[in-house]
C-alpha positions in Angstrom: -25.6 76.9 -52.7 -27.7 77.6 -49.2 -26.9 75.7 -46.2 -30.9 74.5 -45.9 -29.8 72.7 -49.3 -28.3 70.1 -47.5 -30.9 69.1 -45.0 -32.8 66.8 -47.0 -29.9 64.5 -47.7 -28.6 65.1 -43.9 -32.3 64.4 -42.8 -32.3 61.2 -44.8 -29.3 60.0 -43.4 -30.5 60.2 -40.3 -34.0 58.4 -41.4 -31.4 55.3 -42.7 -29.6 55.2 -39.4 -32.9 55.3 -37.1 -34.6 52.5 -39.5 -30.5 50.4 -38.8 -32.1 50.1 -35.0 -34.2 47.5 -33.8 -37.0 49.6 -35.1 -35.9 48.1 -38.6 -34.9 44.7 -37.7 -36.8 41.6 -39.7 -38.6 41.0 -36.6 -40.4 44.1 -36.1 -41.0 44.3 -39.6 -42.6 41.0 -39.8 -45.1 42.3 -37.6 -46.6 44.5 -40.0 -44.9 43.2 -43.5 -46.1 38.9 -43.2 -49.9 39.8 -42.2 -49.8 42.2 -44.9 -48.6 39.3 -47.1 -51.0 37.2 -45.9 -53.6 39.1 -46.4 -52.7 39.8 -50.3 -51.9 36.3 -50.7 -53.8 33.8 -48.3 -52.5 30.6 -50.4 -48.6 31.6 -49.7 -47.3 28.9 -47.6 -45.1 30.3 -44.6 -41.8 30.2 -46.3 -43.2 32.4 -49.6 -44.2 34.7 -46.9 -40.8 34.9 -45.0 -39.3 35.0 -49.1 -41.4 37.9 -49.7 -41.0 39.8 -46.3 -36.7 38.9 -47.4 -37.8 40.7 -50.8 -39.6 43.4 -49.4 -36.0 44.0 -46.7 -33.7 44.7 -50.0 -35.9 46.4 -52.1 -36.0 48.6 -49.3 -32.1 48.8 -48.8 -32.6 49.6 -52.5 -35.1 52.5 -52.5 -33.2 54.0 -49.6 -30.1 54.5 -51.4 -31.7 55.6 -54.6 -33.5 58.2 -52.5 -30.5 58.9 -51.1 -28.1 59.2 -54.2 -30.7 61.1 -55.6 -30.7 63.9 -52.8 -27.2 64.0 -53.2 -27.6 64.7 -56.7 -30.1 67.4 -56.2 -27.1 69.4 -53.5 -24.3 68.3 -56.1 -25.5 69.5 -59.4 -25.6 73.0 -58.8 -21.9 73.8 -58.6 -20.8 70.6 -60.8 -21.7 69.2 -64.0 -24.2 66.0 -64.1 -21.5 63.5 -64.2 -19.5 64.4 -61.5 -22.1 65.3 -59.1 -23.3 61.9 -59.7 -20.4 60.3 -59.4 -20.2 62.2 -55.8 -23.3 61.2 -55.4 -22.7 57.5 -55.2 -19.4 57.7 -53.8 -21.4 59.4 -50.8 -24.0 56.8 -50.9 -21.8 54.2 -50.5 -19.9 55.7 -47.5 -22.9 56.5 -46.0 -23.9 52.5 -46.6 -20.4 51.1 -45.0 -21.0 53.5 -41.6 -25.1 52.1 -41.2 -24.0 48.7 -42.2 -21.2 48.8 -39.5 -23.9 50.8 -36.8 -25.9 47.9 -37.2 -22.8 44.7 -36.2 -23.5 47.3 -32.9 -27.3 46.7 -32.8 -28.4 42.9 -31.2 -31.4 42.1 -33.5 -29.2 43.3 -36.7 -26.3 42.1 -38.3 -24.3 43.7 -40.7 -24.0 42.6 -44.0 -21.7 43.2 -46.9 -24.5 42.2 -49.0 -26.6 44.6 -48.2 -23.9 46.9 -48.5 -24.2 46.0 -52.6 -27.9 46.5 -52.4 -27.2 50.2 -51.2 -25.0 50.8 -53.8 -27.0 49.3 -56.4 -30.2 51.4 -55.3 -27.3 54.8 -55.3 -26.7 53.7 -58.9 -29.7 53.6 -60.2 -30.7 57.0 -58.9 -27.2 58.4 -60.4 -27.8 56.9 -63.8 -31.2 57.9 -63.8 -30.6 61.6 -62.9 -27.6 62.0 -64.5 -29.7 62.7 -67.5 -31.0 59.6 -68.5 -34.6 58.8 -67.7 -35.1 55.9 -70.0 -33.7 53.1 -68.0 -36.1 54.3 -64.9 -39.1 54.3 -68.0 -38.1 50.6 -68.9 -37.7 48.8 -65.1 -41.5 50.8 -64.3 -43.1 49.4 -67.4 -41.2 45.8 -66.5 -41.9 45.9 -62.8 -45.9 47.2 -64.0 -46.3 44.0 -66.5 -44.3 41.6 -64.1 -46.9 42.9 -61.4 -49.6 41.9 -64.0 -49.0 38.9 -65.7 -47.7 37.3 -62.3 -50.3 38.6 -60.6 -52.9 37.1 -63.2 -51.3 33.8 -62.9 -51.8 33.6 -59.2 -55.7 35.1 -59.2 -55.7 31.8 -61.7 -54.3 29.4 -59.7 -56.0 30.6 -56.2 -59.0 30.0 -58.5 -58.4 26.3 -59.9 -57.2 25.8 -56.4 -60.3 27.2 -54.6 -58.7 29.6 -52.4 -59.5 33.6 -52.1 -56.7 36.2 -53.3 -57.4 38.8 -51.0 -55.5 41.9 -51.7 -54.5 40.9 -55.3 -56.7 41.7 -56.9 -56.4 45.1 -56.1 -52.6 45.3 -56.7 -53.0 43.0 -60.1 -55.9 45.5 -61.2 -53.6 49.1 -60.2 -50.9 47.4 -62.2 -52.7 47.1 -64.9 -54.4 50.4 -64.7 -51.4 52.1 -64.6 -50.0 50.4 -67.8 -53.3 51.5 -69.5 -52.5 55.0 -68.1 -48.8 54.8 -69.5 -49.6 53.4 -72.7 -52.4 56.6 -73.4 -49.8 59.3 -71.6 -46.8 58.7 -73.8 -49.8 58.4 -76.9 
């Protein structure tokens, strides 16, 4: 195993800890995340808005850590066998999540949560169950996540319609989601 090995998951430890600054806290990111919101779904009242940009937060804790687990993985796996590396893996993960949770009850615009801290590891699992040799579970949540994408999104173009009010973006993410079910469906033909 070469030393340059271990810089992505090093390098990506250092991404998490510069996002656990005020860089990352809720108020810069509801800069950029609520008009972005807004402009996919103009007939969101202000606190589906602040409920998405919440959703949006964790899902990044989540993809974080899986990204993170994973790169662990990657280093892991070459001197150990799949099991253990993952189980490294997430142990790692999760460490890693206790120190940037605790950097951030250092941070003003931050708190530390142990909530969060369960959102990491969650994310670490996934990515260790995943690519410990098991790539069905990752083919069922995309295929979920694609259709809830869908149908949701189909019953909101509906009732911004019978209500009289544009969708903006939707329409583009309802139409990729179901594009790329299409494109799924005639790849695994």
């Amino acid at each position: 195993m070469r030393r340059a090995d271990w810089v992505p998951p090093i390098a990506w430890m250092a991404v998490i800890i510069a996002l656990s600054t005020d860089t990352g806290s809720a108020e810069h990111t509801g800069g950029f995340l609520l008009p972005a919101l807004r402009w996919i779904w103009p007939a969101a009242t202000p606190s589906l808005l602040d409920a998405g940009h919440f959703a949006i937060r964790k899902l990044a804790h989540l993809t974080e850590y899986a990204v993170l687990a994973a790169l662990w993985y990657r280093v892991l796996v070459v001197r150990r066998r799949p099991p253990a590396a993952a189980a490294i893996a997430l142990a790692l993960s999760i460490v890693w999540a206790c120190v940037d949770e605790s950097f951030q009850a250092l941070i003003p615009s931050r708190t530390a949560s142990v909530i969060d801290v369960g959102v990491d590891a969650t994310g670490a699992l996934i990515a260790c169950v995943v690519t410990a040799g098991w790539p069905r579970p990752v083919d069922l949540v995309t295929s979920a996540l694609l259709w809830t994408a869908m149908l949701v999104g189909c019953a909101v173009l509906v009732g911004n319609a019978v209500a009289g009010v544009g969708s903006g973006g939707l329409w583009v993410t309802t139409s990729a989601a179901a594009l790329a079910i299409v494109a799924r469906g005639r790849v695994s033909a």
